[in-house]
N, CA, C and O atoms as CSV, one atom per row, in Angstrom:
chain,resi,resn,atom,element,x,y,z
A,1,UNK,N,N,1.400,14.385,-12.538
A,1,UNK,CA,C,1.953,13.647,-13.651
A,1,UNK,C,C,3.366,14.155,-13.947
A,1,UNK,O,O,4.186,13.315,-14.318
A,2,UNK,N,N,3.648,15.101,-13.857
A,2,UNK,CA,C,4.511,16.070,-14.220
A,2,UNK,C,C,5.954,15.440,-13.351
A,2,UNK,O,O,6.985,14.917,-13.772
A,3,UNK,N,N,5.444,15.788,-11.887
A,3,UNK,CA,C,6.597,14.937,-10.851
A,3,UNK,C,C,6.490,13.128,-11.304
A,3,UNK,O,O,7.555,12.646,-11.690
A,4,UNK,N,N,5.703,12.520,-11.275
A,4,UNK,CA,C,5.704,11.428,-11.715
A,4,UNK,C,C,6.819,10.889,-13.389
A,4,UNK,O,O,7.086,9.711,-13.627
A,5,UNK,N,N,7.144,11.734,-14.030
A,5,UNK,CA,C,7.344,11.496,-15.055
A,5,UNK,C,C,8.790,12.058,-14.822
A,5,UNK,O,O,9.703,11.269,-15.068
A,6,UNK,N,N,9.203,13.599,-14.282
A,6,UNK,CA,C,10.216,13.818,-13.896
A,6,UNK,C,C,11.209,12.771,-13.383
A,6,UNK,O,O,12.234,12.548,-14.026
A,7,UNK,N,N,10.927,12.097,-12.198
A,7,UNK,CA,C,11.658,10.839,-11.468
A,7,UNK,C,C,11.916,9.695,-12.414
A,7,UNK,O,O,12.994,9.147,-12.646
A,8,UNK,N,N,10.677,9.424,-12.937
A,8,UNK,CA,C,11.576,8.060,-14.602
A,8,UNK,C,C,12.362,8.448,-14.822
A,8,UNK,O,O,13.386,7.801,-14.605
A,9,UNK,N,N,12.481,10.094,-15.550
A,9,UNK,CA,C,13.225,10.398,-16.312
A,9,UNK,C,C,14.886,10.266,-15.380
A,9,UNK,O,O,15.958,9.799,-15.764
A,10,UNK,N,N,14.567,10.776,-14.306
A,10,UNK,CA,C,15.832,10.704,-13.482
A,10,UNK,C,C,16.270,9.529,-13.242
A,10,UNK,O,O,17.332,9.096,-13.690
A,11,UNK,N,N,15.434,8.863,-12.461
A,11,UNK,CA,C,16.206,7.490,-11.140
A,11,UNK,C,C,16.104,6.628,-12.317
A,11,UNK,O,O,17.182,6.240,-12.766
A,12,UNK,N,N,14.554,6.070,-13.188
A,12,UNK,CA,C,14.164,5.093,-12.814
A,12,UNK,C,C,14.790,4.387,-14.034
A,12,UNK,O,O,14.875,3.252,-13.564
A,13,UNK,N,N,15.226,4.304,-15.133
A,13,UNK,CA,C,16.408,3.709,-16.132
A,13,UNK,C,C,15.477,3.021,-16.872
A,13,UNK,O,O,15.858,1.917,-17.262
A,14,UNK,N,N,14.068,3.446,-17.257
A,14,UNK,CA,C,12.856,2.879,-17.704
A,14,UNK,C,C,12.991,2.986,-19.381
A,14,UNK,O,O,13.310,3.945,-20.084
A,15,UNK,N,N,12.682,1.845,-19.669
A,15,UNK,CA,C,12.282,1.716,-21.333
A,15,UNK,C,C,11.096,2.323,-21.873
A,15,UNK,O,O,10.843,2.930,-22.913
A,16,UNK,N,N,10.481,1.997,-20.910
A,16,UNK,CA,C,9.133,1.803,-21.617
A,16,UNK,C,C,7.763,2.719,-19.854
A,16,UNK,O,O,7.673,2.499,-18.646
A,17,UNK,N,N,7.242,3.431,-20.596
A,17,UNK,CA,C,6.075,4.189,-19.808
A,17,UNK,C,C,4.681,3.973,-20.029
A,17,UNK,O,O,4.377,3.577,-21.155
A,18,UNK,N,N,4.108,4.083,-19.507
A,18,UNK,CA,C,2.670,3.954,-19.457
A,18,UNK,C,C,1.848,5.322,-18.821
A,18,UNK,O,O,1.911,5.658,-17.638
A,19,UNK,N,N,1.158,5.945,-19.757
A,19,UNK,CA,C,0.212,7.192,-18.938
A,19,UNK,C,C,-1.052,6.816,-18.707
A,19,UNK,O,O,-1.583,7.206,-19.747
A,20,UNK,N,N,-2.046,6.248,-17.962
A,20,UNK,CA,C,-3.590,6.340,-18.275
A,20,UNK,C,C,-4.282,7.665,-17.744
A,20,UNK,O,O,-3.666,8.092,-16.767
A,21,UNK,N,N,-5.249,8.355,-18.050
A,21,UNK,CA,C,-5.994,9.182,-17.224
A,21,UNK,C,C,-7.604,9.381,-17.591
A,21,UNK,O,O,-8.241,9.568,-18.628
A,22,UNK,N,N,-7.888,9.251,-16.306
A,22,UNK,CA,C,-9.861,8.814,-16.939
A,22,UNK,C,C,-10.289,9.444,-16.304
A,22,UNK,O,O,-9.805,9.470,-15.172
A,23,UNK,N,N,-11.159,10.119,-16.530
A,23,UNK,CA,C,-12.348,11.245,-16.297
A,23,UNK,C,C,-13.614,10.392,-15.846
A,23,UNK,O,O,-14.118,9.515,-16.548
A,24,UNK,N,N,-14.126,10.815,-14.404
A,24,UNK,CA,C,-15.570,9.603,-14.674
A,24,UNK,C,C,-16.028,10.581,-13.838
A,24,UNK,O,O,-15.429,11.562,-13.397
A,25,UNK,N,N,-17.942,9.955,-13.543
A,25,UNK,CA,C,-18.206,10.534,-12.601
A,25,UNK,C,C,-17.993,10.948,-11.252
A,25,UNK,O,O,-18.734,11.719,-10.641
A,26,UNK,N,N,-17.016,10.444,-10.830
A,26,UNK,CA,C,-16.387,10.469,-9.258
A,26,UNK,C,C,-15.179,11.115,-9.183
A,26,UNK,O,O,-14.879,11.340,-8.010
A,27,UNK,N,N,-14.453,11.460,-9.899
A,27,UNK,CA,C,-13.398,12.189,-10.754
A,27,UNK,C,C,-12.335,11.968,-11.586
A,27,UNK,O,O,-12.563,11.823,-12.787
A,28,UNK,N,N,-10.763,11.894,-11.003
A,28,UNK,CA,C,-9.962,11.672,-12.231
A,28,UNK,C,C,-9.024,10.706,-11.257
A,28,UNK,O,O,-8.667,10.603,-10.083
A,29,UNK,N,N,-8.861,10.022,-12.646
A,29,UNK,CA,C,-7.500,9.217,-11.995
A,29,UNK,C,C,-6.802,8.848,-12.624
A,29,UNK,O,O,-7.166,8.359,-13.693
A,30,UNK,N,N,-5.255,8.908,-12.218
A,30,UNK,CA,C,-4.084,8.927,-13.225
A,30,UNK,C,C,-3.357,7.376,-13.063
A,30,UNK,O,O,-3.788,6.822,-12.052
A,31,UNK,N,N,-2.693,6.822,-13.563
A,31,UNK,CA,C,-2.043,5.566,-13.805
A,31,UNK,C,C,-0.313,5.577,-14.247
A,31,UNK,O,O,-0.058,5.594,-15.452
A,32,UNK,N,N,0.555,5.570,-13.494
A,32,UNK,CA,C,1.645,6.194,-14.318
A,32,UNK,C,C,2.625,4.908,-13.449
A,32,UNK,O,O,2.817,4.661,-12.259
A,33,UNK,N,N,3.247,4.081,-15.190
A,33,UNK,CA,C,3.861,2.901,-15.050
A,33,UNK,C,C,5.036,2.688,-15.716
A,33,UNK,O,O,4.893,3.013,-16.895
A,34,UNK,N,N,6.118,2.290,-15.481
A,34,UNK,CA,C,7.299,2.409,-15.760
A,34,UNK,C,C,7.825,0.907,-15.426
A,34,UNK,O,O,7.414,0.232,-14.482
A,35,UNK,N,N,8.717,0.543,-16.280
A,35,UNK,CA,C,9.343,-0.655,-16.358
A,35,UNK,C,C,10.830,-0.496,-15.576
A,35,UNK,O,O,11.397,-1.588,-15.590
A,36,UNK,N,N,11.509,0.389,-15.000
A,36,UNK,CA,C,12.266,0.395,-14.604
A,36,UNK,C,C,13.486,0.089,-13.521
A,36,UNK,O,O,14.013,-0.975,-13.843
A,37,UNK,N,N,13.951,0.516,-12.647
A,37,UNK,CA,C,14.535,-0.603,-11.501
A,37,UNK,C,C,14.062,-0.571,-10.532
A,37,UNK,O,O,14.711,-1.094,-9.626
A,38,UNK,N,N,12.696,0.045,-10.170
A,38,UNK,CA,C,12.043,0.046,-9.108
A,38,UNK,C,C,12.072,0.975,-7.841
A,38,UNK,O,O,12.504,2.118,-7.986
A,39,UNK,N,N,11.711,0.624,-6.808
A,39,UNK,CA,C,12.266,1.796,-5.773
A,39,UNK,C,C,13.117,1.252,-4.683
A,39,UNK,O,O,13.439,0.067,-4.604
A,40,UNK,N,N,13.407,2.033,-3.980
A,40,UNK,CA,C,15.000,1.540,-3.041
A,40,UNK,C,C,13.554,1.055,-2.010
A,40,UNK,O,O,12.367,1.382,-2.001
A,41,UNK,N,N,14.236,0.305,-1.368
A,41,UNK,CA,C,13.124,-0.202,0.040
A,41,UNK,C,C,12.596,1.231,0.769
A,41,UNK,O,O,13.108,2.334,0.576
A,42,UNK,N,N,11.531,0.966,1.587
A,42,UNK,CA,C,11.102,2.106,1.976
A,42,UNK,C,C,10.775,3.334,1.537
A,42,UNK,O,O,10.186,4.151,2.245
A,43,UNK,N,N,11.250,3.618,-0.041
A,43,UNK,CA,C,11.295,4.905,-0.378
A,43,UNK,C,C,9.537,5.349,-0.296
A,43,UNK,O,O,9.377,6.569,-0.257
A,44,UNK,N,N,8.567,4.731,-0.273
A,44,UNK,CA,C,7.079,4.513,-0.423
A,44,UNK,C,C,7.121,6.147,0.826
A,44,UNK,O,O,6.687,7.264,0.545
A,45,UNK,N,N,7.678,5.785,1.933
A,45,UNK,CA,C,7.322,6.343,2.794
A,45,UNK,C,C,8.079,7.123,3.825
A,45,UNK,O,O,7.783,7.517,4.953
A,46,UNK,N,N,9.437,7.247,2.882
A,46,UNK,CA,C,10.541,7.861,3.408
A,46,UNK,C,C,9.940,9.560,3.570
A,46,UNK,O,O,8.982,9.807,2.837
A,47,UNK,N,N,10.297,10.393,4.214
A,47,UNK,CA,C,10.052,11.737,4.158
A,47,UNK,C,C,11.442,12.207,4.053
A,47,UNK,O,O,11.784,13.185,4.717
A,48,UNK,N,N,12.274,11.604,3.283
A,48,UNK,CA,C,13.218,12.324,2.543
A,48,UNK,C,C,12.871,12.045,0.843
A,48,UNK,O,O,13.701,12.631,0.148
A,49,UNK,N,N,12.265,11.602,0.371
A,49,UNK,CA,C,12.001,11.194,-0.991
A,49,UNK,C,C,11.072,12.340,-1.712
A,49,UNK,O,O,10.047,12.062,-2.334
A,50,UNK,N,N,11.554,13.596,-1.546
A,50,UNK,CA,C,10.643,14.428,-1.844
A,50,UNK,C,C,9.939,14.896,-2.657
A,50,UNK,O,O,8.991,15.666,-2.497
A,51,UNK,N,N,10.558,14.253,-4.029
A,51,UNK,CA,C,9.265,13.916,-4.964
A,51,UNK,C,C,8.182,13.152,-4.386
A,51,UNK,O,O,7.128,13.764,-4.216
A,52,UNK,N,N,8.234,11.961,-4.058
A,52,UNK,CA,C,7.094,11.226,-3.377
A,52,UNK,C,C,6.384,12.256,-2.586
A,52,UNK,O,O,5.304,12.735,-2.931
A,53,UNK,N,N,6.928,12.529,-1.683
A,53,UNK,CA,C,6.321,13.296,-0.670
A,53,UNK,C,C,5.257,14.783,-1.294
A,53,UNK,O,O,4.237,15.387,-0.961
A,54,UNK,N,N,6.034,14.806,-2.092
A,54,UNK,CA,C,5.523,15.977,-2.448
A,54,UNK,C,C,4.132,15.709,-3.041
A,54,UNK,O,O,3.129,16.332,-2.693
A,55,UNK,N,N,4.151,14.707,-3.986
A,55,UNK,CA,C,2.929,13.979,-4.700
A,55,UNK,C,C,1.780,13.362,-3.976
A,55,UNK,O,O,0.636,13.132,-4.370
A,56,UNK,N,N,2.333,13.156,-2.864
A,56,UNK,CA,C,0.950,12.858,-1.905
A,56,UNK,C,C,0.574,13.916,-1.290
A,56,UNK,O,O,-0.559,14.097,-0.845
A,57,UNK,N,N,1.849,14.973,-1.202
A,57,UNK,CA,C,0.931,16.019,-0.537
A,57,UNK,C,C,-0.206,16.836,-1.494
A,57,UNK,O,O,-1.337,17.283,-1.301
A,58,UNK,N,N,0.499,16.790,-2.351
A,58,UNK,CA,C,-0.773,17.909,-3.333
A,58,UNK,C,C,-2.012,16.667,-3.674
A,58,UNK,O,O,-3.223,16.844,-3.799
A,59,UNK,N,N,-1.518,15.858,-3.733
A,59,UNK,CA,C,-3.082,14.509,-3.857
A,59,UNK,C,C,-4.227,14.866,-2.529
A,59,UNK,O,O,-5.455,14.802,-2.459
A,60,UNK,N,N,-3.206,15.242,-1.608
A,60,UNK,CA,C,-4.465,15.034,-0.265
A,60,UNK,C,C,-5.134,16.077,-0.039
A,60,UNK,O,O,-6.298,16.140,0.356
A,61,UNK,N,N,-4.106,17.293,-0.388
A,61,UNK,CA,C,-4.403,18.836,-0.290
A,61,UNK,C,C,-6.116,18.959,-1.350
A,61,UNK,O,O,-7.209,19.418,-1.018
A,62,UNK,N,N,-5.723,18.422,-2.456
A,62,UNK,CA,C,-6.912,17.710,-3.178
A,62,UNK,C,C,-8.257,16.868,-2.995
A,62,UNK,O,O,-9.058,16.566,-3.879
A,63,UNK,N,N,-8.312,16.572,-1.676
A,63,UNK,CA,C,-8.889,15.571,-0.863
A,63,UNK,C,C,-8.690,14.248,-1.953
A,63,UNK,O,O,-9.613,13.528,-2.336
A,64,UNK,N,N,-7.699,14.158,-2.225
A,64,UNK,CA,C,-7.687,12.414,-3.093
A,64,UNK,C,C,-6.924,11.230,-2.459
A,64,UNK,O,O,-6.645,11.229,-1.260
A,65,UNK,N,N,-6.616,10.294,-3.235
A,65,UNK,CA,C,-6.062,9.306,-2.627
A,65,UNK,C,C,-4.733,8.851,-3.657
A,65,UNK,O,O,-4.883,8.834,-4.878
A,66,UNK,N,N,-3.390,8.479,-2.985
A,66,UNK,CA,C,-2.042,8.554,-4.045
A,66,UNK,C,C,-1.817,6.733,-3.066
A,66,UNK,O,O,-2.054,6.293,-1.941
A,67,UNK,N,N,-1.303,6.281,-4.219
A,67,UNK,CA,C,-0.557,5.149,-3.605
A,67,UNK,C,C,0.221,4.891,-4.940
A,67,UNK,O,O,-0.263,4.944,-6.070
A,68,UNK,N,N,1.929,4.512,-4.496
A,68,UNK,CA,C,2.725,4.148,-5.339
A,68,UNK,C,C,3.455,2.884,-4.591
A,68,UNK,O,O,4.032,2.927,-3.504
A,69,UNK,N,N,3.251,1.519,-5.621
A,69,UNK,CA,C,3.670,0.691,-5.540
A,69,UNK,C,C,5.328,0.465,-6.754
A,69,UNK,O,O,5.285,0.641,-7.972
A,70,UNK,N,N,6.568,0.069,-5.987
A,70,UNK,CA,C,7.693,-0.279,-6.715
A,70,UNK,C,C,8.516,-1.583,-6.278
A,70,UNK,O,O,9.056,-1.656,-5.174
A,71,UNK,N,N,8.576,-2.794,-7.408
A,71,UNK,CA,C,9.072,-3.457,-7.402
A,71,UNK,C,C,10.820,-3.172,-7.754
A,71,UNK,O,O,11.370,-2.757,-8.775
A,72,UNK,N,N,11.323,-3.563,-6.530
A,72,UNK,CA,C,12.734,-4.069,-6.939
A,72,UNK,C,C,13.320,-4.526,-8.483
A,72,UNK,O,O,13.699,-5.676,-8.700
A,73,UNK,N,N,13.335,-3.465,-9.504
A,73,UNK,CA,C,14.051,-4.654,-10.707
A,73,UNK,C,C,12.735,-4.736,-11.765
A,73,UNK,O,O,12.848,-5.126,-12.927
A,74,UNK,N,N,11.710,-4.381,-11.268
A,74,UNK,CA,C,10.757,-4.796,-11.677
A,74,UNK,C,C,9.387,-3.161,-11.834
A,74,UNK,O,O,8.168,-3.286,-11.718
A,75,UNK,N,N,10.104,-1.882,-12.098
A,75,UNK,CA,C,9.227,-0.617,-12.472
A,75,UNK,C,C,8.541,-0.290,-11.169
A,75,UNK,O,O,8.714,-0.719,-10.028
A,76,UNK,N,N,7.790,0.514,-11.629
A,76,UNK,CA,C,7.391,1.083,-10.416
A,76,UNK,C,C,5.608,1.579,-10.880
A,76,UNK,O,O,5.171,1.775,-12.014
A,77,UNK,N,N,5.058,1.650,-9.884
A,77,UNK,CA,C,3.582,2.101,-10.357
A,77,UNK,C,C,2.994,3.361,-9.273
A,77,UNK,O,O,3.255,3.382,-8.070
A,78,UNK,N,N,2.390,4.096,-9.790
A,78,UNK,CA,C,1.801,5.608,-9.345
A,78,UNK,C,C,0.653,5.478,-9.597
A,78,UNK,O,O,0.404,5.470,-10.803
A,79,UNK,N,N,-0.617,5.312,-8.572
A,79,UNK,CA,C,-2.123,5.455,-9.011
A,79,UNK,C,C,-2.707,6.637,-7.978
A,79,UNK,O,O,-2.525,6.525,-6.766
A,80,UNK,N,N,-3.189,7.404,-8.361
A,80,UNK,CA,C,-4.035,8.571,-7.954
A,80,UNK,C,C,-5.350,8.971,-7.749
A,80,UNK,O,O,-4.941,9.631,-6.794
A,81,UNK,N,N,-6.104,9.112,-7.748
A,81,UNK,CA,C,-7.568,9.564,-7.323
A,81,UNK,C,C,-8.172,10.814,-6.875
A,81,UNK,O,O,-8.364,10.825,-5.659
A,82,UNK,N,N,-8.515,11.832,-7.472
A,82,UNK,CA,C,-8.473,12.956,-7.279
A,82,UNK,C,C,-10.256,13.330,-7.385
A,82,UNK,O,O,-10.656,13.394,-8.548
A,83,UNK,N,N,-11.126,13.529,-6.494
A,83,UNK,CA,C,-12.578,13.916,-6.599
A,83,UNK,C,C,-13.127,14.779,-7.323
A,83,UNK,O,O,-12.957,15.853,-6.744
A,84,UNK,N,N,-13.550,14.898,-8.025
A,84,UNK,CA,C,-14.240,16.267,-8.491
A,84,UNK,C,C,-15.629,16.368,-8.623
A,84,UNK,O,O,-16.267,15.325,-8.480
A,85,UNK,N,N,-16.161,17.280,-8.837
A,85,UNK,CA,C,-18.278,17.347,-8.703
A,85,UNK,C,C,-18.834,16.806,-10.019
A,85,UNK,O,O,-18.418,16.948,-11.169
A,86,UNK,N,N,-19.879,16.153,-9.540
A,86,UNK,CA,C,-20.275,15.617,-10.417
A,86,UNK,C,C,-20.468,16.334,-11.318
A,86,UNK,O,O,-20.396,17.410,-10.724
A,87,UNK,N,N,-20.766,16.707,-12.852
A,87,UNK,CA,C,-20.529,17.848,-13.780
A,87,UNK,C,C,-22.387,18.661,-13.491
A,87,UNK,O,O,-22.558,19.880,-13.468
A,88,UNK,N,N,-23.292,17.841,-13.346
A,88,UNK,CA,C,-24.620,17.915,-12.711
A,88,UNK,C,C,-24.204,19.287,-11.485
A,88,UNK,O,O,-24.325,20.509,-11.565
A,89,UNK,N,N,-23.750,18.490,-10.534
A,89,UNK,CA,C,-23.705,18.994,-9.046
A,89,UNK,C,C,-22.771,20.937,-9.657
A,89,UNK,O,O,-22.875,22.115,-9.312
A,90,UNK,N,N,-22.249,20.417,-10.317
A,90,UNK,CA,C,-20.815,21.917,-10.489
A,90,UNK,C,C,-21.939,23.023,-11.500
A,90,UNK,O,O,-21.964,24.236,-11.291
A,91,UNK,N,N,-22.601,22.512,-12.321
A,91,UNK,CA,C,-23.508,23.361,-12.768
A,91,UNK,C,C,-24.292,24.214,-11.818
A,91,UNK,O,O,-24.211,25.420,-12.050
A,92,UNK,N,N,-25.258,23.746,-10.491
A,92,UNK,CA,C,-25.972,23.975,-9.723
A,92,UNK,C,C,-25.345,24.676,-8.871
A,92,UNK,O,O,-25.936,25.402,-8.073
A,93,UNK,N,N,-23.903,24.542,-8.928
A,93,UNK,CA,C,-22.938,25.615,-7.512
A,93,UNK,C,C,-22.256,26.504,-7.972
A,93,UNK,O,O,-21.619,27.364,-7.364
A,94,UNK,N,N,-22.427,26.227,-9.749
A,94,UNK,CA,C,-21.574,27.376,-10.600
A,94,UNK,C,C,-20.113,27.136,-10.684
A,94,UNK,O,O,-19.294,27.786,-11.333
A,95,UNK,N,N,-19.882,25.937,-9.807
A,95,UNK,CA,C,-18.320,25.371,-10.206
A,95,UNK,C,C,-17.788,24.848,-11.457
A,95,UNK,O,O,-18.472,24.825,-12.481
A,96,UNK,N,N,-16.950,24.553,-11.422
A,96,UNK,CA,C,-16.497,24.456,-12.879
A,96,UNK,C,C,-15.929,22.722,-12.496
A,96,UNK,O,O,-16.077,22.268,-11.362
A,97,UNK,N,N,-15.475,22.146,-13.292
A,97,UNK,CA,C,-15.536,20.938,-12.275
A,97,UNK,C,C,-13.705,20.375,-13.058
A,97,UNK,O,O,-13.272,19.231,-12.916
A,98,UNK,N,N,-13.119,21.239,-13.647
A,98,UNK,CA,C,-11.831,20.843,-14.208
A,98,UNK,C,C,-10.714,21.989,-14.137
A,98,UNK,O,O,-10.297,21.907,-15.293
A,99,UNK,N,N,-10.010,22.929,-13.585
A,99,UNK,CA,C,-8.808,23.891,-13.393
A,99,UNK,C,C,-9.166,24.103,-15.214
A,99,UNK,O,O,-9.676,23.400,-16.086
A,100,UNK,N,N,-8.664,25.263,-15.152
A,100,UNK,CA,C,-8.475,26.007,-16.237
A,100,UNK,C,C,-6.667,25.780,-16.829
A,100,UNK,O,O,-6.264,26.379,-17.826
């Protein structure tokens, strides 16, 4: 969220933000939406965009799933998916099922 919010603040010339984040049984997932000018073509998958890059890497390192969609002119969107144990399952392994 942190890098996600950093880059509005920089590139994206955004009015208006959007945070969601939901806790469920399958784990967490973040929503991060911005009205702003969108992304340059390709930046989705540039490996010079190293915020991006960076954000999928710690998503996967996570075993989760990152996809950011940006319209031209038209904001940009960040959705995430991050697994965690069921709160059941983390009791029984002594895990904790949320970082401290």
């Amino acid at each position: 969220m942190q890098e996600a919010l950093t880059n509005i603040v920089k590139y994206a010339k955004a009015k208006n933000v959007s945070v969601e984040m939901l806790r469920s049984d399958g784990g967490l997932s973040l929503i991060v939406e911005d009205d702003g000018i969108g992304l340059p073509a390709g930046a989705e998958t540039n490996a010079l965009s190293h915020g991006i890059s960076g954000m999928r890497q710690r998503v996967r390192a996570l075993k989760g799933e990152f996809r950011i969609q940006g319209r031209s002119g038209a904001g940009t969107t960040i959705e995430l998916h991050i697994p965690l144990p069921h709160p059941a399952q983390a009791k029984k392994t002594g895990a904790t099922s949320a970082p401290a």
